[in-house]
N, C-alpha and C positions, 0 to 999 in steps of 0.2 A: 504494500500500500504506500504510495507516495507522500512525502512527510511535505509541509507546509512550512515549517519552522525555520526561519535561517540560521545556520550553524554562528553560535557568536562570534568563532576565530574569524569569519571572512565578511561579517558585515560592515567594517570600515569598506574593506575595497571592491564590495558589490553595491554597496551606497555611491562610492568613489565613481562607478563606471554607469550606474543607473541614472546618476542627476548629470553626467558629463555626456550621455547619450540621448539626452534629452536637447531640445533648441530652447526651450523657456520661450516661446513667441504668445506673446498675448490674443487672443483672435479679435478678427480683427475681418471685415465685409470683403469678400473676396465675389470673381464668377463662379466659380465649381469647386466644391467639395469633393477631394479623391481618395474614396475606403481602401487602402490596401487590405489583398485578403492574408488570410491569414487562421490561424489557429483561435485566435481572441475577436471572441462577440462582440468585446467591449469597441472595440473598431466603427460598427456600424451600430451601437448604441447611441456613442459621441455625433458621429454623423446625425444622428435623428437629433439629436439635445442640439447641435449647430445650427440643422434647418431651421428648425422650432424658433430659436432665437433670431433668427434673420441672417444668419453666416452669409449664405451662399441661397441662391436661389435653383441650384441643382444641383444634384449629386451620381457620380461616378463609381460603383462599384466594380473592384477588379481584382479579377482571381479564379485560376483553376483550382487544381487540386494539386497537392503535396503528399508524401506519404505519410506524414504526421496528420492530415487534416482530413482523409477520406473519410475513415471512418465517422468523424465527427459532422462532416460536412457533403456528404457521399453526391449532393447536385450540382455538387461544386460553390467555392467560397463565396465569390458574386453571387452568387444564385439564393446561397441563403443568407446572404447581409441582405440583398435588395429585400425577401420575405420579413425577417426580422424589421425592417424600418415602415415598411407598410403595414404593418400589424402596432406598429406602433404612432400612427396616423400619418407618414408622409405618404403625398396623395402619387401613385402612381406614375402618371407623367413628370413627376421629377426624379425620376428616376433613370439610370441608365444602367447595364450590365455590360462589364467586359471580361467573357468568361475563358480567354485562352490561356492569360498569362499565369507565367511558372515560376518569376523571382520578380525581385522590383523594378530590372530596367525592363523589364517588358510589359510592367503594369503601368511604368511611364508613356511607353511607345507605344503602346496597344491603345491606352486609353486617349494621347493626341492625334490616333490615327481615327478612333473614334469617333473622336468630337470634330475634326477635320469631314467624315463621311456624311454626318447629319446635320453640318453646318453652325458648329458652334465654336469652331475653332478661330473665326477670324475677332471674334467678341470674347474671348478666355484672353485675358489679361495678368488675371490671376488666379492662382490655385491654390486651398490648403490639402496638405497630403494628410492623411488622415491615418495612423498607425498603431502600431504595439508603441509602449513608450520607447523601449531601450531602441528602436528602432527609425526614429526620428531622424538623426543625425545623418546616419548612412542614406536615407530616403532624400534626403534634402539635399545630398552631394551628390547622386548621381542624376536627381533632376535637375537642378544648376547644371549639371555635365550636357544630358542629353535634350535638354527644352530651356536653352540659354534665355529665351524670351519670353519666357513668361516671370512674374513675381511669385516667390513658391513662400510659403509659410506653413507650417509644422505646427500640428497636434494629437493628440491621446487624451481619452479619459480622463480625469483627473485623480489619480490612486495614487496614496503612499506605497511605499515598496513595499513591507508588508500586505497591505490590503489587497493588492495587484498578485502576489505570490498566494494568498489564499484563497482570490479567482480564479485562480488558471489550475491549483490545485498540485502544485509539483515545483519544491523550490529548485531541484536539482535541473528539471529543465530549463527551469528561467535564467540559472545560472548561466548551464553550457550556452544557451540561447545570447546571452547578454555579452559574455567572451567573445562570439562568435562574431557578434553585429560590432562587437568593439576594434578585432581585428580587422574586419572587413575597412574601418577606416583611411587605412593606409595601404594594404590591398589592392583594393579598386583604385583608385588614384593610380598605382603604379601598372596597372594592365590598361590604365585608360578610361576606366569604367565610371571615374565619378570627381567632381575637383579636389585638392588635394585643401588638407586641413589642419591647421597645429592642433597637435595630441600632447597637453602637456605632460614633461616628466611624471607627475605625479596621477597619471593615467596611465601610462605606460608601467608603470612600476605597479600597480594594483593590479593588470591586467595579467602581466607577468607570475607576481603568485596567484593568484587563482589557478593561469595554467600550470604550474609546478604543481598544485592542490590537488590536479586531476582535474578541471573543469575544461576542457579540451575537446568534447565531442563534437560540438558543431567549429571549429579549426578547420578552415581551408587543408587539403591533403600537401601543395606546395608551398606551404610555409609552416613553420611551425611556429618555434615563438623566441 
């Protein structure tokens, strides 16, 4: 049974890498709200509480399937954020599905290729990406990378690390999860994939024991650490 609790030794430097994975952007009225899919509801929860407020006056869901997310999501990820928000009163046609994509640059590209087909791309000025938290950061760098024009802004639910680790139900994955999207930083940058960004020392070095700790599963296979 998967434990919830974060081990005391590593909550300095999973706090370290959870608020430094984050952008802190305040919201803020954008054209289109974009759900990254994903394992976490809370995705296209946030989406619905954005519309509600007046964020964005449409929303993009985007996401196939993963093997971590089948089971859970078996019509595919798009497929059941867009249900989850309509049940939660966004009216239909504000809605879009983009159900091919299988990491984040193609939930970028899929979804401007999108909004480009139905005609809404010459009026998308701006966009908030809409994400896991720990996943923010990386999201924001490779859209800066691959859709230079538009203005992108970043967010997540609003959950203490705690609260977040006993939604999802498994601190161990959020760890490995969290290492993973923190190396991807520097990574992507260097295959091209996303712009590049200072990681401070004291990010680096948190990241570093976590992987010495064993939190390494989601670690690109050519790099280590």
């Amino acid at each position: 049974m998967p434990t919830t609790a974060l081990p005391a030794e590593y909550r300095s430097d999973v706090e370290t890498l959870w608020d430094f994975n984050q952008m802190h952007h305040e919201p803020r009225p954008v054209d289109v709200g974009i759900g990254l899919g994903g394992h976490d509801i809370g995705v296209a929860t946030y989406a619905v509480d954005l519309f509600h407020a007046g964020i964005f006056p449409l929303i993009v869901f985007t996401g196939a399937n993963a093997p971590t997310t089948v089971d859970r999501f078996p019509r595919g990820e798009a497929v059941h954020f867009r249900e989850h928000a309509i049940e939660r009163g966004v009216p239909d046609d504000a809605i879009l599905i983009e159900p091919r994509a299988t990491n984040t640059g193609e939930n970028i590209d899929f979804t401007r290729d999108l909004l480009e087909e139905l005609g809404y791309l010459g009026s998308t000025k701006s966009v908030m990406l809409i994400s896991r938290p720990y996943q923010q950061r990386r999201s924001f760098a490779i859209c800066r990378k691959r859709w230079p024009e538009v203005d992108v802004s970043c967010g997540s639910l609003p959950l203490a690390l705690d609260d977040y680790v006993a939604g999802i139900g498994d601190v161990d994955r959020v760890m490995n999860m969290l290492v993973g999207d923190t190396q991807r930083l520097w990574v992507y940058p260097a295959k091209g994939w996303a712009i590049e960004q200072d990681v401070p020392d004291r990010v680096r070095e948190a990241y570093e024991r976590l992987v010495d700790a064993g939190f390494n599963r989601r670690l690109l296979p050519e790099q280590s650490h």
